[in-house]
N, C-alpha and C positions, 0 to 999 in steps of 0.2 A: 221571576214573578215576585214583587213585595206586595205586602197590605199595605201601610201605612206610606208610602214612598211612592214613585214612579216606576213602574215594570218597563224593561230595557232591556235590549238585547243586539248584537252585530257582528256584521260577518265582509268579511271581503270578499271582492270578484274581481276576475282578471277578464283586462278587455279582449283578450285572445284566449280561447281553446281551439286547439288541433289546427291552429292557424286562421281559425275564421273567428270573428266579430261575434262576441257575446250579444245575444240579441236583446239586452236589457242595460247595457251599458249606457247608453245613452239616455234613457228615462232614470237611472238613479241621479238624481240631484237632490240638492237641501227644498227640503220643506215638500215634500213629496208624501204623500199618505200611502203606508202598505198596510195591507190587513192579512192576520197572523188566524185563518178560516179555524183550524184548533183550539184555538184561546177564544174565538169571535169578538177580537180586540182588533182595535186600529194604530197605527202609531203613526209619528210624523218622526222621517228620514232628515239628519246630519251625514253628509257624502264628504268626506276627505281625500283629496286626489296623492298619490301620492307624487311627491316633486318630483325624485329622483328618474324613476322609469314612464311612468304618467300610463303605465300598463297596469296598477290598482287602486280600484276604490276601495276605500273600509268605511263601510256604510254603519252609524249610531242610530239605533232607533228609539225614542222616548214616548210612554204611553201617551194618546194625544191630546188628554184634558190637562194634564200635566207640563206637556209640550208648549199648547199655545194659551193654557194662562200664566202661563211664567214668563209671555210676551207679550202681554198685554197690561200695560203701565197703570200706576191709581196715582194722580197728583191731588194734594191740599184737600185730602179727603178726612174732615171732621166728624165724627159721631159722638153723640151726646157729649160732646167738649162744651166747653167756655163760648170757643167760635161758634158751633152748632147752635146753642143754643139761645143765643144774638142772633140768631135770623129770623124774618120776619113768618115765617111758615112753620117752625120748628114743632117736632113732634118728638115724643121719647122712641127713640130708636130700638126696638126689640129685636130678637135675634131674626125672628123669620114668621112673619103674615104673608099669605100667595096674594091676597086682597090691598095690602099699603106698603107701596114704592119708599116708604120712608121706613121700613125694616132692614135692618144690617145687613144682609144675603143679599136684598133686592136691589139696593144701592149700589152694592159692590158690583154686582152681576152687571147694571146699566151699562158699563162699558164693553161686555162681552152678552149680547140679547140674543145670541145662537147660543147661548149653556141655558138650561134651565132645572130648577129645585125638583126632584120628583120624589124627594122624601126628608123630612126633621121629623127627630124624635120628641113627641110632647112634652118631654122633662124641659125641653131647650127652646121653643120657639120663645116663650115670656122670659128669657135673660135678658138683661140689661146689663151694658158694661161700654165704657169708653172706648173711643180708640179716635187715633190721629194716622192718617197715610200718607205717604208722600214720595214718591220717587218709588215706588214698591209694585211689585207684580201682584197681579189679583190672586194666583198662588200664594206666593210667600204671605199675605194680608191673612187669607184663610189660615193656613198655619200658625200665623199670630193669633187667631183666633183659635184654633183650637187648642194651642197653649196655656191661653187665658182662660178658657170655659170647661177645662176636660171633653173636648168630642173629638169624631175623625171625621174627616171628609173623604166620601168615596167618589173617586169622579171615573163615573162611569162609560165607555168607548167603545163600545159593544155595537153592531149594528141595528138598526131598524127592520121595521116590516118590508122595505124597500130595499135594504140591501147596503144603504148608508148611512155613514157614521152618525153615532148617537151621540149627544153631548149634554149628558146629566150630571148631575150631581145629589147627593144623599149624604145626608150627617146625623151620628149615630151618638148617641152618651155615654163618655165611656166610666162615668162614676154611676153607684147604687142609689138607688131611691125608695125610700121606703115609703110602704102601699098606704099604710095607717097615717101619716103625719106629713108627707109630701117631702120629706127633709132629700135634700140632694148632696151628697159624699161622698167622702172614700170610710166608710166604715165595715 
């Protein structure tokens, strides 16, 4: 289990015990979601067969916000650039308004409308800051971002009232702010 990273974990299974057919052998494949009832975390399943015997899998599991936004692609995506701001609708991009699609979280998210924000911390939603995407997963873009800005993103995998998977996310500040002067640092 990491903070900051993807929580991961994997195990093999043998399509035989005691001679008979594991009876989950054939439901592990790639991209499969198992949920970990302990953790009340989801993950999505990588199955590697092995060549040689083709008697194991060794099944990778990657936590699942993790999982499938780091498969989901961001092309020719400008914020408050040169580009961006040559457009005829252009608005100053801040980090995160729930109310305007033209916030940096909300833009980013457009190509993934099954995740949704259900927490920024007020130090951060009025940042402004650039950025250019391209060829880039909607993960690895967040991590750009929270390089640039000092936050983390928690992307939360947890089930629902219903029993499936949750797909949120929450970003937290990880610099000091002080109460008197609003100043945002590391001091």
């Amino acid at each position: 289990d990491k903070f900051n990273d993807a929580s991961e974990f994997s195990f093999t299974i043998n399509k035989y015990i005691d001679n008979e057919l594991t009876h989950l052998w054939d439901k592990l494949v790639d991209f499969k979601l198992i949920y970990c009832k302990e953790w009340d975390c989801w993950f999505e399943c990588e199955v590697e067969l092995d060549e040689a015997t083709e008697s194991v899998k060794t099944v990778f599991c990657t936590q699942l916000g993790q999982s499938e936004l780091s498969q989901i692609m961001l092309y020719n995506i400008e914020i408050n650039t040169e580009d961006d701001i040559a457009r005829p609708d252009y608005k100053i991009g801040i980090l995160y308004d729930p109310f305007d699609n033209q916030s940096i979280l909300r833009r980013l998210l457009d190509k993934a409308p099954h995740y949704s924000i259900i927490h920024v911390d007020d130090t951060l939603k009025n940042i402004q800051r650039s950025f250019s995407f391209d060829d880039i997963s909607i993960y690895d873009a967040f991590q750009e971002i929270a390089e640039e800005i000092g936050c983390l993103f928690v992307f939360n995998s947890n089930s629902d009232a219903n029993g499936m998977p949750q797909r949120t996310i929450s970003v937290y500040d990880l610099q000091q702010n002080c109460k008197d002067c609003n100043y945002r640092g590391e001091f």
